[in-house]
Backbone bond lengths (Angstrom), bond angles and torsions (degrees), N, CA, C in turn:
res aa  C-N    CA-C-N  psi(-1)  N-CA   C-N-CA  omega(-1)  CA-C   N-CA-C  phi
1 X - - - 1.462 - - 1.519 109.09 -
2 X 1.436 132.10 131.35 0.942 142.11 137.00 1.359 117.40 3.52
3 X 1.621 123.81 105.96 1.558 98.34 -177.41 1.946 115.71 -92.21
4 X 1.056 97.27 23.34 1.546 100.42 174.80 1.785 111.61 -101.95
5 X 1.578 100.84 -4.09 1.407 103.42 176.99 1.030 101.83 -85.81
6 X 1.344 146.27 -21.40 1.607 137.16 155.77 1.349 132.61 -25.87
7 X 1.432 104.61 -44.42 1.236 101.42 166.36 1.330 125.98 -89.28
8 X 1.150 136.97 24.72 1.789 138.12 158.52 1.514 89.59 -87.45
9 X 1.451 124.17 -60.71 1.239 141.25 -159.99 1.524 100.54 -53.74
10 X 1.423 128.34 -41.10 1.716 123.85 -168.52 1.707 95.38 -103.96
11 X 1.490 127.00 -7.40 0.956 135.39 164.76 2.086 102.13 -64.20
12 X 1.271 124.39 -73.69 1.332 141.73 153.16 1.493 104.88 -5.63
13 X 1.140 95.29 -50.58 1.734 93.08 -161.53 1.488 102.63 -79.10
14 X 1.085 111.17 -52.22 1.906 110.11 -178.24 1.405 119.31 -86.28
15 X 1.486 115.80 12.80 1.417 135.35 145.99 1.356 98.33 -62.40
16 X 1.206 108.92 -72.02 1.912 113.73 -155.63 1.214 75.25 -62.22
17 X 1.333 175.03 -166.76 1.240 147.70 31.85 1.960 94.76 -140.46
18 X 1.567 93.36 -31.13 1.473 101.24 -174.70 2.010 121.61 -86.59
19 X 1.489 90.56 -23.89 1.263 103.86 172.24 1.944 95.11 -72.29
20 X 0.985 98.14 -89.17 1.896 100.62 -165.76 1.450 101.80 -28.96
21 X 1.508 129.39 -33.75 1.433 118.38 170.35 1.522 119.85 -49.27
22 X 1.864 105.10 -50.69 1.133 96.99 -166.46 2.077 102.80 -87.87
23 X 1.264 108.75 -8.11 1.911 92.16 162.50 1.607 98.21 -60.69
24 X 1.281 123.61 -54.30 1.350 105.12 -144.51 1.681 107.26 -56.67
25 X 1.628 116.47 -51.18 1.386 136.24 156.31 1.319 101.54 -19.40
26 X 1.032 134.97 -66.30 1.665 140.79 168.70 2.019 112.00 -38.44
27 X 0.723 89.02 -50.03 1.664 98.32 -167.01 1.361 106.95 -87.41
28 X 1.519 134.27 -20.20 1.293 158.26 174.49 2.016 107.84 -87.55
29 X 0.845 112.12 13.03 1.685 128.92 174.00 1.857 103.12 61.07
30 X 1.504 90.56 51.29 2.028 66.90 165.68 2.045 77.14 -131.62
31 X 1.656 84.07 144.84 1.578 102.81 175.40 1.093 142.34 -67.22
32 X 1.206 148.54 110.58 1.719 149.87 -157.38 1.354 104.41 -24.91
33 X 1.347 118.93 -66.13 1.444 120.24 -174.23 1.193 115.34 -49.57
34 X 1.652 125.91 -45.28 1.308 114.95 171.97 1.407 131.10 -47.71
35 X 1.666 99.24 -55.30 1.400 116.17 162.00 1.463 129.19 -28.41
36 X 1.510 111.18 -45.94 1.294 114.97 -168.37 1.256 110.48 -106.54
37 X 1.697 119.14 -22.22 1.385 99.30 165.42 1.898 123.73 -78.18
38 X 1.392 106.79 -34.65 1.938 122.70 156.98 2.100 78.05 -43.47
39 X 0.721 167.70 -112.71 1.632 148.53 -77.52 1.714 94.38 -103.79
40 X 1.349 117.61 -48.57 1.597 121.39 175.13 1.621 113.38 -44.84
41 X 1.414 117.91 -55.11 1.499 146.61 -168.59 1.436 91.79 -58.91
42 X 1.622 115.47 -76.42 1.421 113.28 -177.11 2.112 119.23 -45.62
43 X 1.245 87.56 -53.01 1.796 105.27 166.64 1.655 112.47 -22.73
44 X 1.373 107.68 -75.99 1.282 134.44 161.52 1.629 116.29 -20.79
45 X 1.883 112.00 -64.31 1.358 117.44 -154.84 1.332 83.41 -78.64
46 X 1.561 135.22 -43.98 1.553 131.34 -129.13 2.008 81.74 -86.77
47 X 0.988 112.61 -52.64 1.635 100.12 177.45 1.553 124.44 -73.14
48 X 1.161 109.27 -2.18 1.282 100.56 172.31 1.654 145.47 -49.80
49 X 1.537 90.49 -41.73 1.886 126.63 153.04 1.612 97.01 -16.24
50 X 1.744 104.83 -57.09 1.480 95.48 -157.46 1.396 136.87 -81.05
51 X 1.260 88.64 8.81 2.456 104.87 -170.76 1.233 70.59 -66.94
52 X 1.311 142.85 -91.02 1.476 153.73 -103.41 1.912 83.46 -86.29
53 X 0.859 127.02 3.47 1.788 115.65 163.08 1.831 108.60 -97.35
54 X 0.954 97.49 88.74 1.322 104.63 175.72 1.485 127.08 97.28
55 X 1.526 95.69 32.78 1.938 115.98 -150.93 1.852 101.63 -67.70
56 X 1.897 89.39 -31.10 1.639 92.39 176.17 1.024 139.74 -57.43
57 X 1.386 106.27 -35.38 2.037 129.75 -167.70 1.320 100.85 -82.45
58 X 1.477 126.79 1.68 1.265 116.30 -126.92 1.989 105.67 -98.57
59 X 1.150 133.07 76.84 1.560 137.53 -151.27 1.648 92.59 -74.61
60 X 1.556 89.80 114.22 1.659 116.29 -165.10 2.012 102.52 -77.63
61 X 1.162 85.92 -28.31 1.525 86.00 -175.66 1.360 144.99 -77.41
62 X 1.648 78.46 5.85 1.496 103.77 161.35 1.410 123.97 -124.16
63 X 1.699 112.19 31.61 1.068 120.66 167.23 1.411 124.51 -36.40
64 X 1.222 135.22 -37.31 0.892 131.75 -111.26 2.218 79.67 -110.93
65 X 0.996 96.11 -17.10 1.693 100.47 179.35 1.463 106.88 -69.28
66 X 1.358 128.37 -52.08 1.335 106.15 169.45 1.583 132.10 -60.83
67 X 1.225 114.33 -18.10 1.662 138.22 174.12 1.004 110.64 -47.59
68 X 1.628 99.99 -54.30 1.771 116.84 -176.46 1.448 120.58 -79.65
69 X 1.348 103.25 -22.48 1.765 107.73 169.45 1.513 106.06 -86.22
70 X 1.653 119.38 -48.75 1.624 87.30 150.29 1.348 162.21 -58.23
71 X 0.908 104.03 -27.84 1.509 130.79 159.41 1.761 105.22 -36.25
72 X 1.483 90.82 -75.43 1.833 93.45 167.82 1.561 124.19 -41.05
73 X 1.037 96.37 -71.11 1.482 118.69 162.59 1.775 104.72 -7.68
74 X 1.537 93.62 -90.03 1.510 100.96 173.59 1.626 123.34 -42.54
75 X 0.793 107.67 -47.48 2.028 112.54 -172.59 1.683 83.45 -60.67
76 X 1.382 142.25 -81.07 1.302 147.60 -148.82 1.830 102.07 -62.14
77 X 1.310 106.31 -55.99 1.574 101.96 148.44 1.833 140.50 -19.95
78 X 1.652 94.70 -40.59 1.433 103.13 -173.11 1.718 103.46 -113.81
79 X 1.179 129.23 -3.48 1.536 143.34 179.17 1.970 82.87 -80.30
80 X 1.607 94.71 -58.29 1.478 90.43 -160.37 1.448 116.15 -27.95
81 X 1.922 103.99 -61.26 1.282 121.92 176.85 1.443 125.40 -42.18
82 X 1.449 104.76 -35.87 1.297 103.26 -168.55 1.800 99.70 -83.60
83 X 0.866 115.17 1.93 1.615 122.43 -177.97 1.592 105.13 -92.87
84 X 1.232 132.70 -53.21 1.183 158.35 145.57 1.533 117.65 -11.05
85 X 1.731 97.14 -66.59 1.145 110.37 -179.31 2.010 108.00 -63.38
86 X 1.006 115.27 -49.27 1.650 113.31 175.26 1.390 121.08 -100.13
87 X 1.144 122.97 -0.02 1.379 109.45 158.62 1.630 112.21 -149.68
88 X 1.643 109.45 177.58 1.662 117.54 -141.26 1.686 92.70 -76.28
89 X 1.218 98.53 172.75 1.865 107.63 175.75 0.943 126.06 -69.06
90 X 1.736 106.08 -40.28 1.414 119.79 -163.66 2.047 89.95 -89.28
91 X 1.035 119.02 19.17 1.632 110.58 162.69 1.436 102.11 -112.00
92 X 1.417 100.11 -50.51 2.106 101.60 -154.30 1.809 97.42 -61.76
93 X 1.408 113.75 -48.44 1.432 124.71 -176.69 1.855 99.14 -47.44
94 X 1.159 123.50 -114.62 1.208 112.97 -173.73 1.475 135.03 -31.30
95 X 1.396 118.84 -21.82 1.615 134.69 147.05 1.388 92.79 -39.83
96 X 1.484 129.66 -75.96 1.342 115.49 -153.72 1.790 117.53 -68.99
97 X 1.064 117.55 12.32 1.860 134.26 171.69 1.477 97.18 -64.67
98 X 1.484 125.41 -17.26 1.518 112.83 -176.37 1.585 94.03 -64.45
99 X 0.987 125.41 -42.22 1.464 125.92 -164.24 1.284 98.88 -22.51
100 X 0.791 126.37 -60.09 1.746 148.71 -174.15 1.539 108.95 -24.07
101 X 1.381 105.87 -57.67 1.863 121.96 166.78 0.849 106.15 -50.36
102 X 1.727 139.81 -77.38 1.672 148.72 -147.41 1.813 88.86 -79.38
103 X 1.562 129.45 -16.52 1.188 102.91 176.11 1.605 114.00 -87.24
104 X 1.502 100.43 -3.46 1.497 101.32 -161.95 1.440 101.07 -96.15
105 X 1.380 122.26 -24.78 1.537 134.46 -176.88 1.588 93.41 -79.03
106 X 1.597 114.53 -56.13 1.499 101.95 -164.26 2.043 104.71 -74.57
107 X 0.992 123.57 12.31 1.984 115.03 -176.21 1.830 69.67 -107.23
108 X 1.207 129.24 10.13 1.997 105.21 179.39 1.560 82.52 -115.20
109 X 1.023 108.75 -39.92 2.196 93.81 -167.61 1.559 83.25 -78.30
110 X 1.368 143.56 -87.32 1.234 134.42 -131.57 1.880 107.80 -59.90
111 X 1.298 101.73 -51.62 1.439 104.74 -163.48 1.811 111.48 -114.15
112 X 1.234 103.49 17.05 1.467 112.07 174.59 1.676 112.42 52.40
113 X 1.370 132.33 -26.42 1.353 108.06 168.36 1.570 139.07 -59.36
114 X 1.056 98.79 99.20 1.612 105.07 -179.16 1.396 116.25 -45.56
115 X 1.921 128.83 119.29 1.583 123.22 -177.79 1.340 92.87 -64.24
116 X 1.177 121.94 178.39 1.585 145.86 -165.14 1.711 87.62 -106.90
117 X 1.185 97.23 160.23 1.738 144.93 179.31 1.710 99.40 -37.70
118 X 1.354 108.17 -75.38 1.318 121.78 -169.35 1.919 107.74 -52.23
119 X 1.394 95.47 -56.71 1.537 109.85 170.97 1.381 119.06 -54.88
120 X 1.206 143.89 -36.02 1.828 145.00 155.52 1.778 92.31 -68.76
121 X 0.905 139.53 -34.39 1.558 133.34 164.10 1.261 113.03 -40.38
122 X 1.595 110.01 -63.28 1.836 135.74 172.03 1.808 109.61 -40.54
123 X 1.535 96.23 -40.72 1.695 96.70 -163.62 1.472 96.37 -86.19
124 X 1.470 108.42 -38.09 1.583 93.80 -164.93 1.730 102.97 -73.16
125 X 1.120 122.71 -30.60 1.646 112.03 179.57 1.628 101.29 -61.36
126 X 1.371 127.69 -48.36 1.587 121.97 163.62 1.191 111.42 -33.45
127 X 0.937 147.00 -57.90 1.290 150.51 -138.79 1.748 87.79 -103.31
128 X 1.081 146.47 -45.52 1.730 137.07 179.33 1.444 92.79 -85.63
129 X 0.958 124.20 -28.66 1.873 109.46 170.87 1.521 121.04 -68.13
130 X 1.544 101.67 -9.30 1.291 114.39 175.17 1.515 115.52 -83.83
131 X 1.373 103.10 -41.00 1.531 96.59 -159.86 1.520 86.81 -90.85
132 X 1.287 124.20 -28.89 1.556 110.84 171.79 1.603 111.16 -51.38
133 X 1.137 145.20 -54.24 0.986 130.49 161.56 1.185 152.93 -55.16
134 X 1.901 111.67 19.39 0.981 139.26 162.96 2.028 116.22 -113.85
135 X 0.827 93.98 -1.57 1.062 102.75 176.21 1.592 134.64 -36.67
136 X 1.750 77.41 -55.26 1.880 113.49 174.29 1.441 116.45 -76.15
137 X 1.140 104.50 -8.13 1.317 107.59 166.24 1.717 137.72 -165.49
138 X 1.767 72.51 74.26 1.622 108.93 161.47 1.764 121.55 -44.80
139 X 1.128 93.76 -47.45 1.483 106.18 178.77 0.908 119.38 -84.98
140 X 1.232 139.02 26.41 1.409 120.00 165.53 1.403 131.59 -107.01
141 X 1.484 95.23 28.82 1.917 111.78 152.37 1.850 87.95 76.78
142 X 1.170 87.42 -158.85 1.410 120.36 -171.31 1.563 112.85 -79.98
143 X 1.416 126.07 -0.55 0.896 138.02 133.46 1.483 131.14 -48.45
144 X 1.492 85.84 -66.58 1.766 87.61 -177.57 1.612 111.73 -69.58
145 X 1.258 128.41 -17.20 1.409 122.90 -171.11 1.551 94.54 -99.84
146 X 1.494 152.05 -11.44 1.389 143.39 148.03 1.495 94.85 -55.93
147 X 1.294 133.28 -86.74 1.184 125.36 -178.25 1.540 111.60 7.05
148 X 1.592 100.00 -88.38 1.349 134.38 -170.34 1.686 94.80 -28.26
149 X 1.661 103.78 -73.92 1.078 119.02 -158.42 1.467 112.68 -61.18
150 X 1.077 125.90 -32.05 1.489 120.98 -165.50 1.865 79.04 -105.65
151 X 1.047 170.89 -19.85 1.467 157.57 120.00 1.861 111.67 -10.88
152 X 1.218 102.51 -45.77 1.727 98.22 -175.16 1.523 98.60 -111.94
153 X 0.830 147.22 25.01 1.594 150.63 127.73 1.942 108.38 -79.60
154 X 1.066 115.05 -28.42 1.336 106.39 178.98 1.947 107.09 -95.74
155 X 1.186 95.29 -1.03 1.844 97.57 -172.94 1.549 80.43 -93.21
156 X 1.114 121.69 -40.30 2.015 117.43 -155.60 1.864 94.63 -73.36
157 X 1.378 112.80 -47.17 1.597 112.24 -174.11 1.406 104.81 -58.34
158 X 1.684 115.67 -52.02 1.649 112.02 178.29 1.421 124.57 -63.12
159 X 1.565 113.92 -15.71 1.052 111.52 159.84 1.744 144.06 -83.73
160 X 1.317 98.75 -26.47 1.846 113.99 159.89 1.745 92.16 -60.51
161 X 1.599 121.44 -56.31 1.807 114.75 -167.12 1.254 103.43 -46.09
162 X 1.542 126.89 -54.92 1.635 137.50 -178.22 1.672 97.84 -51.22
163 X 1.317 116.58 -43.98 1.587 90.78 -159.46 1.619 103.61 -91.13
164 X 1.546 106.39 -17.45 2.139 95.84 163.90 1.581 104.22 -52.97
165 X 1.324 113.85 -53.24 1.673 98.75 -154.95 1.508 103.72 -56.65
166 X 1.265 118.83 -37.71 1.265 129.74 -145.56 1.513 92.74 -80.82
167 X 1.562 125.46 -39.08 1.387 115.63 170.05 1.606 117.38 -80.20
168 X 1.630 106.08 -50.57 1.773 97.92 -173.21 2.091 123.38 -100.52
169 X 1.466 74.42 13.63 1.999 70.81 169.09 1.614 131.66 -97.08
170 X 1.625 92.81 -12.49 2.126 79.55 161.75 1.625 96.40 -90.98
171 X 1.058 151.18 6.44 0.941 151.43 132.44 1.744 161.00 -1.36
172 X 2.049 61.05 -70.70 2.009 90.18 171.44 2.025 87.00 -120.83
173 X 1.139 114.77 -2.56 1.754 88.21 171.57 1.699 81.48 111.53
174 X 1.650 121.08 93.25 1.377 124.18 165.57 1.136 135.67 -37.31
175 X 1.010 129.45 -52.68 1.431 151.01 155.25 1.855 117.86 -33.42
176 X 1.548 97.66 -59.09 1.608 110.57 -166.89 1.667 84.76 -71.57
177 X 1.272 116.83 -73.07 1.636 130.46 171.32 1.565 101.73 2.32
178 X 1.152 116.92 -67.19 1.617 119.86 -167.00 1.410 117.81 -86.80
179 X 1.230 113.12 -3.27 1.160 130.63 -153.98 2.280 94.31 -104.23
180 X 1.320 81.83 -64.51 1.722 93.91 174.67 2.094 104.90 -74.52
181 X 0.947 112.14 -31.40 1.510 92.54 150.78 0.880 153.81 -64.28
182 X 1.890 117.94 -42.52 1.402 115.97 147.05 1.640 132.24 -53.24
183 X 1.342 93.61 -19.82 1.729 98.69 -179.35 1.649 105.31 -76.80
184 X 1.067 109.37 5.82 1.790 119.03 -164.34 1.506 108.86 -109.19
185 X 1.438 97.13 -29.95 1.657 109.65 177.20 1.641 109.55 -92.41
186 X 1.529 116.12 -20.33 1.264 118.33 140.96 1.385 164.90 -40.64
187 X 1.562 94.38 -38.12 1.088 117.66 -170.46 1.621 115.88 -109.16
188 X 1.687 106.04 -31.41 1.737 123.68 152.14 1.531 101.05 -55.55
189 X 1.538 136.68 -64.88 1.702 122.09 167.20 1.477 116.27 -23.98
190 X 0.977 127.50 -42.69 1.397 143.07 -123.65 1.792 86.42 -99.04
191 X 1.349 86.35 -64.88 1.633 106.34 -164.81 1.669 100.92 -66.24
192 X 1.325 135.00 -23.77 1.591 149.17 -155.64 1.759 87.74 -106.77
193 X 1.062 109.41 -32.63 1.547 101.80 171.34 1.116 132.25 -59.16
194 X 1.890 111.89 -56.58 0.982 159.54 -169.48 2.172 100.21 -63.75
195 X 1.402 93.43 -64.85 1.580 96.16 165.43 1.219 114.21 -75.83
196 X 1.558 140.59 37.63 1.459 123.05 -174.69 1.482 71.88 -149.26
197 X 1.083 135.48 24.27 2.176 134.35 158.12 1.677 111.35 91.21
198 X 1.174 110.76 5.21 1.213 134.95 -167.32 1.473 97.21 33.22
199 X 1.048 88.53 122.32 2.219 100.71 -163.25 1.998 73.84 -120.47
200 X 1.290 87.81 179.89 1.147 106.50 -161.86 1.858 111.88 -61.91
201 X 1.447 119.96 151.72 1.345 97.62 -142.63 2.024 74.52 -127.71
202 X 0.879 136.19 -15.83 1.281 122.66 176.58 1.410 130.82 -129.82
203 X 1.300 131.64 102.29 1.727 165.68 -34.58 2.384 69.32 -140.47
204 X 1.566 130.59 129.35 1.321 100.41 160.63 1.472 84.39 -144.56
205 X 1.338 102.41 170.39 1.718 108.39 -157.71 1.593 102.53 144.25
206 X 1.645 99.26 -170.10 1.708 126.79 137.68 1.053 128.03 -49.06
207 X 1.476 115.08 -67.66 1.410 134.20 163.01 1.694 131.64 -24.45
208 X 1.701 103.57 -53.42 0.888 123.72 -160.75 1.989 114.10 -59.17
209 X 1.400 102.40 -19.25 1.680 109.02 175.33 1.778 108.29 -76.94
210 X 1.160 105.80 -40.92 2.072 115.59 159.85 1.195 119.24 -37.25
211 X 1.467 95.42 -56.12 1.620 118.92 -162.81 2.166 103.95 -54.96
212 X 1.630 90.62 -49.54 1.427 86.90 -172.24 1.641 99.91 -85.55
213 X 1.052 99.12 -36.02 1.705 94.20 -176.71 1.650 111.24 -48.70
214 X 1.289 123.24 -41.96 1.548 131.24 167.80 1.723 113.11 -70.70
215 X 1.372 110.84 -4.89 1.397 105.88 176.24 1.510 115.61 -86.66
216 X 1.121 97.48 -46.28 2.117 116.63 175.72 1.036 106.41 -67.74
217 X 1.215 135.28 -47.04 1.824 141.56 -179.58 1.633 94.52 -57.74
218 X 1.573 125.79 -53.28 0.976 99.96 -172.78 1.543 125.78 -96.91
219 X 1.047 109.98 14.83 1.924 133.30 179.92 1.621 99.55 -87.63
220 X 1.585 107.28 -33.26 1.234 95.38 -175.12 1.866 120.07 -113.21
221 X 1.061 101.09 7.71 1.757 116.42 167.35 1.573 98.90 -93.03
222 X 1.605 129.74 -39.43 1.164 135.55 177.06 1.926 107.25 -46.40
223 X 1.528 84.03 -50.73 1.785 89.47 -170.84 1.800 118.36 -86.70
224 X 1.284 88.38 -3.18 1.824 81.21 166.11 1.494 101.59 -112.96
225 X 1.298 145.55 -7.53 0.882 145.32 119.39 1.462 138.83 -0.12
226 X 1.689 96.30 -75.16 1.471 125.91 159.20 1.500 115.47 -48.97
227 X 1.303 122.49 -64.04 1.725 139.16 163.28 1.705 108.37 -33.96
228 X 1.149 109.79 -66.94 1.931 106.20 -176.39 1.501 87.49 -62.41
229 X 1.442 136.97 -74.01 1.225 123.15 -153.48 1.641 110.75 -64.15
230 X 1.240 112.63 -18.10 2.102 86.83 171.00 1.508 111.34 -105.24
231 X 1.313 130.51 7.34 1.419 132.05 -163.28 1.708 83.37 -116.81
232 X 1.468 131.34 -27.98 1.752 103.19 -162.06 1.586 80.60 -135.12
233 X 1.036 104.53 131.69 1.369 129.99 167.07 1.589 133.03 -68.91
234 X 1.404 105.64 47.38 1.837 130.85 -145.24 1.397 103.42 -148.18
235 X 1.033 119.72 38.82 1.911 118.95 174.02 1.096 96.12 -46.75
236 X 1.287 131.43 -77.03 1.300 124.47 -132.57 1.611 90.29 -74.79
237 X 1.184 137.58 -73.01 1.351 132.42 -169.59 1.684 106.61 -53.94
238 X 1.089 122.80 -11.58 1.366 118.42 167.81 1.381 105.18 -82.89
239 X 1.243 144.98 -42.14 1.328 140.42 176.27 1.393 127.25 -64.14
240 X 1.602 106.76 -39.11 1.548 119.69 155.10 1.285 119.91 -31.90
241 X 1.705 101.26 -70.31 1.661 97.28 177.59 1.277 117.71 -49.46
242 X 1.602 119.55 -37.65 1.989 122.20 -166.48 1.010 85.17 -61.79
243 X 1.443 143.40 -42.13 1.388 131.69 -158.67 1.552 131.09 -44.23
244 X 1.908 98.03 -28.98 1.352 120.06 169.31 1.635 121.24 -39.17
245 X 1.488 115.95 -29.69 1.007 110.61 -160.28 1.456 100.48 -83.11
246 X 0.586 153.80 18.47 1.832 160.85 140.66 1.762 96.37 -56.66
247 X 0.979 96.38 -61.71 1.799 99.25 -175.55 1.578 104.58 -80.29
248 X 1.316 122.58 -15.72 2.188 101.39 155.98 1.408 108.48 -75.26
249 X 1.813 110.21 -39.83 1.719 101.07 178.56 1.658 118.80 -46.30
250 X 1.020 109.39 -43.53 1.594 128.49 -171.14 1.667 92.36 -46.52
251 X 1.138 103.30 -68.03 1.641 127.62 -173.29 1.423 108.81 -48.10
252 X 1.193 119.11 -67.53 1.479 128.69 -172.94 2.022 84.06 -55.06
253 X 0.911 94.83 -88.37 1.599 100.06 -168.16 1.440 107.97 -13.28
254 X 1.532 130.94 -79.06 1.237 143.42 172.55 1.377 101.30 -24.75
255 X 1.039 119.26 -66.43 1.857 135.65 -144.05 1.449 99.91 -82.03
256 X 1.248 121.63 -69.41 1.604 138.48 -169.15 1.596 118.45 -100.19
257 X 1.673 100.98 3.65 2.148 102.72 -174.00 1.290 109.80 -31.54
258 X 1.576 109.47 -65.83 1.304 130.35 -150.47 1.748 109.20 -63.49
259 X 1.452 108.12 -50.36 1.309 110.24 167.57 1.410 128.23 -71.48
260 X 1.501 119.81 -5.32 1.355 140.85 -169.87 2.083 98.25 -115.17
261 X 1.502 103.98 -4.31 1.357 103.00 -177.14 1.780 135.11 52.96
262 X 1.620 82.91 27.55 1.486 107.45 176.38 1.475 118.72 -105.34
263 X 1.508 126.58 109.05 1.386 105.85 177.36 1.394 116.36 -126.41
264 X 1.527 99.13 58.98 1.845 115.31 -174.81 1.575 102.35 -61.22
265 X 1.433 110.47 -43.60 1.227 105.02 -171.49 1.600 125.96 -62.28
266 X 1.568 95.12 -10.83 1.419 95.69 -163.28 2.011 116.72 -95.58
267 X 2.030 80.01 -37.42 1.122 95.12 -176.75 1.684 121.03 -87.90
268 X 1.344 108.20 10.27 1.666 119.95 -169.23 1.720 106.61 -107.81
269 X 1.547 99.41 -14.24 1.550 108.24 179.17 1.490 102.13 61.30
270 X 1.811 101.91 -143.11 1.151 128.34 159.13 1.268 122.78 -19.60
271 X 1.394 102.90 -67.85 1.445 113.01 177.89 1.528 126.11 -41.42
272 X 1.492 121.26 -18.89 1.463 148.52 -155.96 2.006 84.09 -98.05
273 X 1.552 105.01 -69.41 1.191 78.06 -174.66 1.730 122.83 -71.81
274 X 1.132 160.46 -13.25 1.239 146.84 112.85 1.525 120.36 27.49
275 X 1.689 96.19 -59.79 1.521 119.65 -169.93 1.589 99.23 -78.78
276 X 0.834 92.91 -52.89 1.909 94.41 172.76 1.218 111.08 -65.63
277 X 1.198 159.47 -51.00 1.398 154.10 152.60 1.827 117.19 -36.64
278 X 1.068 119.08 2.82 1.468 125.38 -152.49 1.571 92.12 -125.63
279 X 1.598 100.14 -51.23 1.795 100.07 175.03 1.417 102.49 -64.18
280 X 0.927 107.57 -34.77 1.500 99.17 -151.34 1.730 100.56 -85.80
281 X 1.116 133.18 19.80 1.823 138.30 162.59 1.537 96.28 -118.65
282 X 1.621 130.74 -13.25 0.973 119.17 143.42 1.291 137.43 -69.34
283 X 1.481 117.97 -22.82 1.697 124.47 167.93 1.338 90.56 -55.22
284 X 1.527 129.40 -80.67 1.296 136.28 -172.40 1.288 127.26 -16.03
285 X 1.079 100.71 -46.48 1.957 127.86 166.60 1.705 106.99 -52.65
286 X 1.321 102.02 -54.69 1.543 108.58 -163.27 1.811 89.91 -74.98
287 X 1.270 117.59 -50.71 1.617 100.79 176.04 1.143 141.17 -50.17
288 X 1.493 104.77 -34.88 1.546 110.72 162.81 1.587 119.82 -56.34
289 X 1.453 115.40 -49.08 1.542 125.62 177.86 1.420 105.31 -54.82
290 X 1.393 109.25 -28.65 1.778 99.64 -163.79 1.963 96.74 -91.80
291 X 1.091 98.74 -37.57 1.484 109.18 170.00 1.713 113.19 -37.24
292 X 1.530 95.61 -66.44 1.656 118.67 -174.75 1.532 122.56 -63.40
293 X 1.597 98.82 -34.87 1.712 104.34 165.66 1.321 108.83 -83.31
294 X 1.822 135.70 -26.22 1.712 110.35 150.58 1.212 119.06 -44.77
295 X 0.965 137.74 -44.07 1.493 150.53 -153.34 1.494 104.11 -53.09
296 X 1.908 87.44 -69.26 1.470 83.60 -174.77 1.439 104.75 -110.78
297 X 1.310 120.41 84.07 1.306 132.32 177.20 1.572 87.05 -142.88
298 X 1.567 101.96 -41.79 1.662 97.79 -176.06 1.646 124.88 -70.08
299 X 1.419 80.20 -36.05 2.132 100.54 179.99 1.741 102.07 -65.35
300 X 1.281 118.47 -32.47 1.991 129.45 164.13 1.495 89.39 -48.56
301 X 1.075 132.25 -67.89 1.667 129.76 -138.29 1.215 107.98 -70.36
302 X 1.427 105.57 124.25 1.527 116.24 172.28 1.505 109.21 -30.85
């Protein structure tokens, strides 16, 4: 395997870990907005480190490209929440694996390289591992199809954000690139705060230890994230692998619910396994990609 696919893959893992933080934070009385502006703010500081890598080279006059990948960034950021906020983890999380498609369509409109055979193989089992995991829950009204819907509107925005970095951040200087984007998804919190009466801005309660614990988990899957996608030129097979994290949620949930104060598995029944049958043609997906990027990682080698 590719050793740069590691990091989508350990990215995956402290995704699942940061989402179920911030349901529980949710269900423990601290408020979405808090939640999500505490997760932007942290976002912001934890990449900041990186302007100053390469702050010199850094051609300002095209600022305006990381702006716009933050910009994205943020909107898919706040869909997330609102997905979060009304429906379970172990759905919205692996729901968002479509990303995988809109990244594979947008590296063909933006930058014309067509992914390979095996890799549209990868997306299309994503994409039936998806709807298989809705299966089980047909019924859940107009609920479950907001879910859905504001879940694959926030996979399509994170996926145009994935395919800017991936085209304009060795560009403007990789490092600064991610660095002045998160500060962009910062500063839109900031300003959305600011017009919403600035109500109270830091998470206090029960909740409130979730709240941050789901903020850093996801500041810091964001930024190794960020790192594979502007240093390796592999969105789409880099997103494949993130896709996994549908299948750690599954896991954590099953394994750790009760102590994690999650009991999707219990209370979703049937419908749960559905969801488990759905990740699991999404693993399949991610094997092929990891398969297909040996391939031609090996056919590269001198």
């Amino acid at each position: 395997m590719p050793i740069y696919l590691l990091l989508p893959l350990s990215a995956a893992v402290v995704y699942a870990l940061g989402s179920i933080s911030i349901k529980r934070a949710l269900s423990d009385g601290v408020v979405v907005g808090q939640s999500f502006h505490l997760s932007n703010v942290v976002l912001g500081l934890v990449f900041l480190p990186l302007l100053f890598l390469g702050l010199a080279t850094i051609d300002w006059t095209i600022v305006w490209k990381p702006m716009v990948m933050g910009t994205a960034f943020f909107v898919g950021h706040w869909l997330t929440f609102g997905a979060i906020r009304r429906g379970d983890v172990s759905l919205v999380t692996p729901l968002m694996g479509t990303k995988v498609v809109f990244v594979a369509l947008g590296v063909v409109v933006l930058s014309g390289k067509v992914p390979s055979v095996p890799l549209w193989i990868a997306a299309f089992l994503t994409t039936l591992g998806i709807f298989v995991m809705g299966l089980g829950d047909l019924k859940g009204g107009s609920r479950l199809f907001f879910t859905i819907a504001v879940t694959l509107a926030s996979a399509l925005v994170f996926g145009v954000s994935d395919v800017l970095v991936s085209t304009w951040a060795r560009g403007f200087g990789a490092m600064p690139f991610l660095a002045v984007g998160s500060g962009t998804v910062a500063v839109w919190s900031l300003l959305m705060w600011f017009c919403q009466g600035r109500p109270v801005f830091f998470p206090k309660g029960p909740g409130s230890g979730w709240a941050w614990a789901g903020a850093i988990f996801i500041a810091v899957q964001a930024m190794v994230m960020g790192i594979g996608l502007a240093l390796f030129d592999d969105a789409t097979g880099i997103n494949i692998v993130y896709a996994s994290r549908g299948l750690w949620v599954i896991a954590l949930v099953v394994l750790f619910g009760h102590w994690l104060g999650n009991r999707e598995h219990r209370d979703q029944g049937r419908g749960f396994l559905w969801r488990v049958a759905g990740t699991l043609l999404l693993s399949v997906a991610i094997v092929i990609a990891v398969m297909d990027r040996a391939r031609v990682m090996a056919e590269l080698a001198p």
